[in-house]
C-alpha positions as CSV (number, residue, x, y, z in Angstrom):
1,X,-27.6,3.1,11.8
2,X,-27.6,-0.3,10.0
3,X,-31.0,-1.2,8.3
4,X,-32.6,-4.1,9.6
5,X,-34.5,-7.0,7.1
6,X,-31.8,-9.2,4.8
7,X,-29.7,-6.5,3.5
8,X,-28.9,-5.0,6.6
9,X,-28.2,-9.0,7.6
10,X,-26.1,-9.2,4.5
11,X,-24.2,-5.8,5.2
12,X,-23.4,-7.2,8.9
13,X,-21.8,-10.3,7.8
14,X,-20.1,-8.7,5.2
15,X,-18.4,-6.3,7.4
16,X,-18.2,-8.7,10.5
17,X,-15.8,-10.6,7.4
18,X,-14.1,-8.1,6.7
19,X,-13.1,-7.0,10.5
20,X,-12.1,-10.3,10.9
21,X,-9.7,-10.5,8.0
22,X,-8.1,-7.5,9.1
23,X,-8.1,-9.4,12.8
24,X,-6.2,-12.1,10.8
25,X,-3.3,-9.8,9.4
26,X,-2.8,-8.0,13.1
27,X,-2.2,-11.8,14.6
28,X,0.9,-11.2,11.7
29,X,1.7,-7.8,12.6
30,X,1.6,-8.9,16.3
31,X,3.6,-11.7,16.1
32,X,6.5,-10.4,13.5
33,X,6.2,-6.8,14.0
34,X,8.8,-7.0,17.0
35,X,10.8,-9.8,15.8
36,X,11.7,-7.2,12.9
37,X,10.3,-9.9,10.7
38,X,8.4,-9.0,6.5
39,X,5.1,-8.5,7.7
40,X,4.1,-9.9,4.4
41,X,6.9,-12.6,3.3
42,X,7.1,-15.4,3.9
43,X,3.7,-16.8,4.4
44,X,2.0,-17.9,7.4
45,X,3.2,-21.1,8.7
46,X,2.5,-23.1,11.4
47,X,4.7,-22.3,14.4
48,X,5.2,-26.5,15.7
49,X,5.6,-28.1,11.8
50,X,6.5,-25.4,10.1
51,X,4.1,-26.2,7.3
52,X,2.7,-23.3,5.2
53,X,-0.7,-22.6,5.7
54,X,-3.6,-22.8,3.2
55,X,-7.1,-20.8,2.6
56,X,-8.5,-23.7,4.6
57,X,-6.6,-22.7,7.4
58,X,-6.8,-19.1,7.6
59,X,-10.4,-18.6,7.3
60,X,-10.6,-16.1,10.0
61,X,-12.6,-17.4,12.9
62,X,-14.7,-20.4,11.2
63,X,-11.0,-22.3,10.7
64,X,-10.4,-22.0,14.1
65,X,-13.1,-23.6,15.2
66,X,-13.3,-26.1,12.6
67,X,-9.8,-27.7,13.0
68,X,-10.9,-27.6,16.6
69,X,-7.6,-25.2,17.5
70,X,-5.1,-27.4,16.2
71,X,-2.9,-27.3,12.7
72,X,-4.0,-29.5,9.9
73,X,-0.7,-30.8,9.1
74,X,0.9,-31.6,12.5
75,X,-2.6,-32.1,15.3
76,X,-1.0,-29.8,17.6
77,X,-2.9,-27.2,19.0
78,X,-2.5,-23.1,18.7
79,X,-3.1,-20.5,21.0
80,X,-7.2,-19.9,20.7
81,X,-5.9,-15.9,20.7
82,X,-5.6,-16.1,17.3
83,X,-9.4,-16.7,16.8
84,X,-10.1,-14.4,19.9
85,X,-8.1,-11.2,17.5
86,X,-10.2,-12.1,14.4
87,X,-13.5,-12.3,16.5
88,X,-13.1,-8.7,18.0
89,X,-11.7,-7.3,15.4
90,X,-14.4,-8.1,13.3
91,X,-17.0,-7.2,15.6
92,X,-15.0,-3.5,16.0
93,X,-16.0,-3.7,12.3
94,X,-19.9,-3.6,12.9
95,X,-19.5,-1.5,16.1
96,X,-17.6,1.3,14.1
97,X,-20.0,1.2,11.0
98,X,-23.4,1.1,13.7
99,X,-21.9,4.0,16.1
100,X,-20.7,6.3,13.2
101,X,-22.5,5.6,10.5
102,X,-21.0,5.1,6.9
103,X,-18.7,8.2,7.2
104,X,-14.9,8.7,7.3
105,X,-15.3,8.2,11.3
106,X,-16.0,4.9,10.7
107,X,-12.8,3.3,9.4
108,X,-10.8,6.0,11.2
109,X,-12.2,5.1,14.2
110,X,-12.1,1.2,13.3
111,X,-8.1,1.6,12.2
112,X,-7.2,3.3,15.4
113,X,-8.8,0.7,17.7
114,X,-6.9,-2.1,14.8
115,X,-3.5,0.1,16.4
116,X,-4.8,-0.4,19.8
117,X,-4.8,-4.2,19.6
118,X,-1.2,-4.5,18.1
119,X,-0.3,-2.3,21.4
120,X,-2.3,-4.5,23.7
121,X,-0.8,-7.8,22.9
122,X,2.8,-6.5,21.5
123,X,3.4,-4.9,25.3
124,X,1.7,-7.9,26.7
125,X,4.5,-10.0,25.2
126,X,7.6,-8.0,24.9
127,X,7.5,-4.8,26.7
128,X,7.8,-2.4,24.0
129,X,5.2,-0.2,22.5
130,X,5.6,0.5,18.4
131,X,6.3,3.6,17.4
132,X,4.5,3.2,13.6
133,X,1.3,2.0,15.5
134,X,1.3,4.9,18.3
135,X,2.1,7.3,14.9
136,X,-1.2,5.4,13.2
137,X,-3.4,6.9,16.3
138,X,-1.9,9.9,16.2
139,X,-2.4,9.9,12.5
140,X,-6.4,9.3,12.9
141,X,-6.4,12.1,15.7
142,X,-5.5,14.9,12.9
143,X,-7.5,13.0,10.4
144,X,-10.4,13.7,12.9
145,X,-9.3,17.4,13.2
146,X,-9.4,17.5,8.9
147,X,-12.7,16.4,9.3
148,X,-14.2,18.9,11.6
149,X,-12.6,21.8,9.2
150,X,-14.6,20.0,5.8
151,X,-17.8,19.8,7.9
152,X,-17.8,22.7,10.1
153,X,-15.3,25.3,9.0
154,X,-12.2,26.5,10.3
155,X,-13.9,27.5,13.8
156,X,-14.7,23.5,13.9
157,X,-11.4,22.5,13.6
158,X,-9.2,25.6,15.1
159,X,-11.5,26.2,18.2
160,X,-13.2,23.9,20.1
161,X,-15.1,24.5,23.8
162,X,-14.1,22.2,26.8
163,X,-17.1,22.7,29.8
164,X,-15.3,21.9,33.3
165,X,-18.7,22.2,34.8
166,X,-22.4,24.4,34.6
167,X,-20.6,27.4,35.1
168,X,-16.9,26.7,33.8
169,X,-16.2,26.6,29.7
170,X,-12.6,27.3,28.0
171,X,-12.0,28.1,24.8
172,X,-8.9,26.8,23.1
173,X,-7.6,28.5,19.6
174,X,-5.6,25.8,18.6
175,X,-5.9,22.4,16.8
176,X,-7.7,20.2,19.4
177,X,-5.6,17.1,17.8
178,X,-2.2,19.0,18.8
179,X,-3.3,20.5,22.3
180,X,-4.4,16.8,23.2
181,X,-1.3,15.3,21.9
182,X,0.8,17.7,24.1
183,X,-1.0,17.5,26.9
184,X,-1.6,13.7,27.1
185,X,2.5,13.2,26.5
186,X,3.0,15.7,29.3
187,X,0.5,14.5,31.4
188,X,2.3,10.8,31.7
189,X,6.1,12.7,31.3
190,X,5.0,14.4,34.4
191,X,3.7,11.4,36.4
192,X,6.6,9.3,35.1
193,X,9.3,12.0,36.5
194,X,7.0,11.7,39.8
195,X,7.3,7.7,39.8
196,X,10.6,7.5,39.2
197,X,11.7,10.1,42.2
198,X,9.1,8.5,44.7
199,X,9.6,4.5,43.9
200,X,13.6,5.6,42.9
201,X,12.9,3.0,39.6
202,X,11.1,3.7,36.2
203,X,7.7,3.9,36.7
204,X,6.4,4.4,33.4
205,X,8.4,3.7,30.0
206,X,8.9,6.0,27.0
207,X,6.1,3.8,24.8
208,X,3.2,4.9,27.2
209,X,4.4,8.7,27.1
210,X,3.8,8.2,23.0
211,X,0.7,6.2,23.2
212,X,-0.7,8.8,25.6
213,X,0.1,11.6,23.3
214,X,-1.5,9.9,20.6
215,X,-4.7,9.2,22.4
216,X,-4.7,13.0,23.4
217,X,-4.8,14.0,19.7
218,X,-7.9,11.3,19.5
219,X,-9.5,12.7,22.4
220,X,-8.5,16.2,23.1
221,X,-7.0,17.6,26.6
222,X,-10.1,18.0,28.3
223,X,-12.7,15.8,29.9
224,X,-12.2,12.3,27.5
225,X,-8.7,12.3,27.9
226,X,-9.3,12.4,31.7
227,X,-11.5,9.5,31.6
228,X,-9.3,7.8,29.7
229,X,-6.5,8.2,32.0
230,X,-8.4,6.9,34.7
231,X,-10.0,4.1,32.9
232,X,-6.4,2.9,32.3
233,X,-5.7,3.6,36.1
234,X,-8.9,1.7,37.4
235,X,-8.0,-1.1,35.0
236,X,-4.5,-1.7,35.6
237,X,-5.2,-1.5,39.7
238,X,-7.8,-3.8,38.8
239,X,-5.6,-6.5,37.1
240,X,-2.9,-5.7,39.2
241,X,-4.7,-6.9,42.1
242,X,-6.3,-10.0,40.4
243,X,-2.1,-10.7,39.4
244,X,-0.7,-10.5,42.5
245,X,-3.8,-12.8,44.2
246,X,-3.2,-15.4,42.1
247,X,0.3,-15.6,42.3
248,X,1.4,-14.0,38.9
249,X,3.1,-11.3,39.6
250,X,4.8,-10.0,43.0
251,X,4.8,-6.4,44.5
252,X,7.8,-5.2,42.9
253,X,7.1,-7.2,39.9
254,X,6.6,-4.9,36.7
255,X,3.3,-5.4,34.7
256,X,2.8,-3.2,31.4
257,X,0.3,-0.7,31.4
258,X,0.3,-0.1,27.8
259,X,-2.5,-3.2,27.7
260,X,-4.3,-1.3,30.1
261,X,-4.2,2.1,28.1
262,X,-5.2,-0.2,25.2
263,X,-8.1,-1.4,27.0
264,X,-9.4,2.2,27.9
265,X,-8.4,3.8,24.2
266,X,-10.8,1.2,22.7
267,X,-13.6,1.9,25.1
268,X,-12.9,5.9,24.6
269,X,-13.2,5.9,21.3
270,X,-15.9,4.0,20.9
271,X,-18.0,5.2,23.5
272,X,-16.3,8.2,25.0
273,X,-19.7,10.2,25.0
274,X,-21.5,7.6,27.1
275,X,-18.2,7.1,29.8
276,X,-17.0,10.4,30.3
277,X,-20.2,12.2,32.0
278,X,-20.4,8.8,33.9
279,X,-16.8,9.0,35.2
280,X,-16.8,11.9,35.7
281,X,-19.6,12.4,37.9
282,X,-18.6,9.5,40.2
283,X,-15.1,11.5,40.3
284,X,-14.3,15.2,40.0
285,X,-18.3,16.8,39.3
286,X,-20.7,16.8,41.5
């Protein structure tokens, strides 16, 4: 919980700054990251002149909206995204430090959901899902797993309960990182074999198989990772038809869905707890 008074005011700002400086490097990472571009050579330059950029202009956020979205050197305006990446990311920042306290969750949590917004806006653009991000997640999904066996002891890491219902419980003996990972990959292997025999075309590429496997060893095979699969679901039918209404798309047109499991992987991890007995109840419990 973050204190309130000036210093918890001061801690805020401080780690809203932060967020947002990391929001700043993932516009980087977004844009060069598929282009097989030095994620840290040359510097950042502006994409109409070609002039390098200063402090003045990478102030994450405040420069934005104090060159009004448009370069310093040349007057020509930028994508407000840029801005948009800095402002969540840095309000991830706070949302991480005020859900799980100041504990290893925290940044684990806050570096997944950093992954997740590569994912969102690297599939949005070119189709492809990155394996170092999706290996990130998974990373912060054994992390997690580590954590449960310094605080609770090898029963809190090894064994872990999943209730179906009031009067349905499994026990699993196994990492709940590497059960999650295996079932959320063959979860989506299995649908996309399905898609591709009913609709006789892909229906689901390789880079969503890994990115569900990753969220699994996040999440765990049980209840979250269902919600999470049909959060992505609800959202992508959602989109889909708000696409095709307004003309964007067609019926047959392909629309990524690794946005859409972005989306949901954000709201799962940060507030799994809250969704899953919701989702679940309008769903599959009654």
């Amino acid at each position: 919980m973050i204190s309130t008074g000036a210093a918890g005011t001061a801690l805020i700002v401080v780690v809203f700054l932060f967020g947002a400086s990391i929001g700043s490097f993932l516009n980087v990472v977004i844009f060069r990251l598929p282009r097989g571009e030095s994620l840290v050579h040359p510097r950042s330059r502006c994409l109409s002149c070609g002039s390098d950029l200063g402090l003045v202009d990478l102030v994450p956020v405040l420069s934005y909206i104090g060159l009004r979205g448009c370069c310093r050197h040349c007057a020509r305006s930028y994508s407000p995204r840029y801005m948009l990446v800095e402002l969540f990311t840095g309000i991830a920042a706070i949302g991480a430090l005020y859900l799980f306290g100041p504990t290893l969750h925290a940044p684990l949590a806050f570096l997944a959901v950093c992954c997740l917004v590569v994912v969102f806006f690297i599939d949005l653009d070119h189709y492809i899902i990155p394996d170092g991000t999706v290996a990130i997640i998974a990373g912060v999904g054994v992390a997690l797993d580590v954590l449960r066996l310094l605080q609770g002891g090898v029963s809190g890491a090894i064994m872990f309960n999943e209730r179906l219902s009031s009067t349905l419980e499994y026990t699993v003996v196994l990492p709940r990182s590497l059960v999650g990972m295996a079932v959320g990959a063959g979860l989506f292997v299995a649908i996309a074999f399905v898609a591709e025999r009913v609709f006789k075309r892909p229906g689901m590429g390789w880079g969503d198989v890994k990115l569900a496997g990753a969220m699994g060893a996040i999440l765990g095979p049980g209840y979250q990772f269902l919600t999470y699969f049909l959060l992505a679901v609800f959202i992508g039918a959602i989109v889909g038809l708000i696409c095709m209404a307004a003309g964007f798309v067609g019926r047959r047109d392909y629309i990524p869905f690794g946005p859409m499991m972005a989306a949901a992987g954000v709201a799962m991890i940060y507030f799994g707890d809250i969704l899953t007995p919701i989702v679940m109840s309008r769903f599959l419990i009654g």
